[in-house]
N, C-alpha and C positions, 0 to 999 in steps of 0.2 A: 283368479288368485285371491285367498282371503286377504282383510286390511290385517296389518299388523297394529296400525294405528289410525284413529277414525277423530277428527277433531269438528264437532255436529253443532253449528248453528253455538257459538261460543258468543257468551257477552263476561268482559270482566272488570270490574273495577281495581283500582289502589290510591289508598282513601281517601275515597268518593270518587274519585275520577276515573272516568270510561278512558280503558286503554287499549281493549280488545270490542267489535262492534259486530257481533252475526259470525265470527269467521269459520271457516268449515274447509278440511282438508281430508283429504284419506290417501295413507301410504301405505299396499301392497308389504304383503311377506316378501322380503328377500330384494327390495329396492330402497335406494336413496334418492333423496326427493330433497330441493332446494327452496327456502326462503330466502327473497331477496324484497328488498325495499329499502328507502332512505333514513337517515339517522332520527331517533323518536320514534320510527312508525309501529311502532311495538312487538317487533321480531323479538327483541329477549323478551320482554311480556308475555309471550306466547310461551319459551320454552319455559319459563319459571312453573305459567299455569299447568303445562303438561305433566308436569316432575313432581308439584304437589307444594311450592310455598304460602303458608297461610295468608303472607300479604296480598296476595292476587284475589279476589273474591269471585268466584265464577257469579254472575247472577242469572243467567239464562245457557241451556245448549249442554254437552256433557262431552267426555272425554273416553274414548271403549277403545282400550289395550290389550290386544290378543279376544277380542272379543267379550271383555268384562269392562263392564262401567267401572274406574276409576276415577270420578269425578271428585267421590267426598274423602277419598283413602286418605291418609298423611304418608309426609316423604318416604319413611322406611316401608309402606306395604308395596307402591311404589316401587322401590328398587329390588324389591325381594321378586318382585314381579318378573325384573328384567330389564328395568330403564335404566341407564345412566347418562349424567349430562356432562359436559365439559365447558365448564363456564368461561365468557368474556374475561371478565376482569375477576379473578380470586381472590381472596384475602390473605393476607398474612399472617400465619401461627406461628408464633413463636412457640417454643417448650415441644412441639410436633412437630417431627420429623418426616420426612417421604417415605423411607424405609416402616414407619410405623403404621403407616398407614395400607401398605401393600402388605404387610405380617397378616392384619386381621382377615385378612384369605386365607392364607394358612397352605400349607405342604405343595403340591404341586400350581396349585394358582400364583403361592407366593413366587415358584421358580419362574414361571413362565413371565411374571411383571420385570424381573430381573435379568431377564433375556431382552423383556420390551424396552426397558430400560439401557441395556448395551445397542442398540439398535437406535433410538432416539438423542443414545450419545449424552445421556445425563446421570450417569452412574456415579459420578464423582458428587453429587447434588443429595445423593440417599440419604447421607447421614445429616444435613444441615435442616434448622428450622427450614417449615415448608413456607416456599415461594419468598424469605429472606434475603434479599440482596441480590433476587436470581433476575437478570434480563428481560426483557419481553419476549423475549424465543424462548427462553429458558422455560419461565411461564409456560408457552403455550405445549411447550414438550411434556410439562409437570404435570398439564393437567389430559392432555392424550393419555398418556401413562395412568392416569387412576382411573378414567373413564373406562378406559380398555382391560386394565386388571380385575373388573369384576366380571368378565366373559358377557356383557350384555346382550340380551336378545335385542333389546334397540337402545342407539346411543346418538341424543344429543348434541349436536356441535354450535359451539353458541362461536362466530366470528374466529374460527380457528387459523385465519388468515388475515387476523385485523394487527399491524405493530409487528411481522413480521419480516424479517430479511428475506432476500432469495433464497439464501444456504436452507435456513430455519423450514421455509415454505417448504422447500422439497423435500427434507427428511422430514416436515410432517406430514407432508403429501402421498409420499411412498408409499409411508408405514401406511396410514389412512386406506388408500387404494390398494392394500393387502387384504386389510385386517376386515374391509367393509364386505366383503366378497360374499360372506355366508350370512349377512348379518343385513338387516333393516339399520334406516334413520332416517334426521330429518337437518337439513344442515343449515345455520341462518349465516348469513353473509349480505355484505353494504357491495364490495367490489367483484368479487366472485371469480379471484385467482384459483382456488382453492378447487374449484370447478373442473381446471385442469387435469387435475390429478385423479377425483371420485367419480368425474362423468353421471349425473344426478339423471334420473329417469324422467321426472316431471319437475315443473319450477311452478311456483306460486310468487306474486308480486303481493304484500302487503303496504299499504299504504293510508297513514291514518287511523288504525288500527281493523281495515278492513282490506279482506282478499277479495283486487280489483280484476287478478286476472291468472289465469293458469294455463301451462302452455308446453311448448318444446323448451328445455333451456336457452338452446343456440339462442334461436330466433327470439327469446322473450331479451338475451339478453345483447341483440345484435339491435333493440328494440331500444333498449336502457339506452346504450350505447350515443344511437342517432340523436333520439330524442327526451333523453333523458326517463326520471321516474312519471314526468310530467304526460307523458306523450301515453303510458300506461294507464292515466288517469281519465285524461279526455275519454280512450277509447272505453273507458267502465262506464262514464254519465252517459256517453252516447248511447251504450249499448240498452242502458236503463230509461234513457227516454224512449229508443225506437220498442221496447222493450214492455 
């Protein structure tokens, strides 16, 4: 099966400082694939560098989307392409509305976010400055919702079950293990509830900003679990000494 997405021998900086080191992943057409590692080890790093933020600096390795190097493209060629991401922590705009943002789709996309929208149970949020006074579930709803209104051929999940409630989890969870079905991504995650619900094809352990190890979910994270991120680490130097 071709990659949908190939992440080749990556080094990245943000200013000066190495936060990505060698990492390399490749995610299949039509699979979700799981990052997981500890807080800092630069899972959002990663997706930032994939989507196209100028503060990431790739300096070495490249990035091939559908089979075309995207490494030097900026955000918008990027998403015109088919990526969309759903950020950790968003920011707040005032003067922009949620509804304003789902509009620039325009005629039947815009219908279909406002289905998505009745279904994530944040209908009532469309007309309020975005992400203003909204909860942490609220959040992560607001941003499922734009991520998935642009019909993505792949879509980012940056901690979509970090600051969530059980209730929040499982209406994101649902919609997610819907909506993932016909569709690629790549999902980062610290605790890996979320896991439940999308059942992730392959898992990757980052750690330090380097991928120490890839595997079956279950087992990598039955792995975490025993012996924490630690125990993932050991077995990467080992592998490189006997190696």
């Amino acid at each position: 099966m071709p990659a949908a997405l190939k992440v080749e021998d990556l080094t990245v900086e943000v200013d000066g400082r190495t936060v990505l080191r060698d990492a390399s992943l490749e995610v299949p057409e039509g699979e979700v694939h799981v990052l997981l590692g500890p807080n800092g080890s630069g899972k959002s790093s990663l997706l930032m560098t994939i989507v196209g933020f100028s503060r990431y600096k790739v300096r070495s390795g490249r990035i091939i989307f559908d089979g075309r190097d995207i490494t030097g493209l900026p955000i918008h060629e990027r998403v015109r392409l088919g990526l969309s991401i759903a950020f950790q922590n968003p920011p707040v705009i005032r003067g922009v509305k949620l509804s304003d943002l789902l509009r620039l789709r325009g005629g039947d996309a815009y219908n279909g976010a406002l289905t998505l929208a009745g279904e994530l149970k944040i209908t009532d949020f469309l007309e309020r400055d975005l992400n203003l006074g909204f909860s942490g579930g609220e959040v992560k709803r607001s941003e499922i919702l734009q991520a998935l209104a642009s019909n993505p051929r792949f879509i980012l999940l940056d901690e979509p079950d970090s600051g969530v409630d059980v209730e929040n989890l499982n209406v994101i969870g649902r919609l997610l293990e819907r909506e993932l079905k016909d569709r690629s991504g790549l999902l980062v995650t610290h605790l890996g509830y979320i896991s439940k619900y999308l059942k992730p094809d392959l898992a990757y352990v980052l750690i330090d900003g380097r991928i120490v190890c890839s595997g079956d979910p279950g087992e990598i994270m039955e792995t975490i679990m025993e012996g924490g991120y630690e125990k993932c680490l050991k077995c990467w130097k080992l592998e490189r000494k006997l190696g």
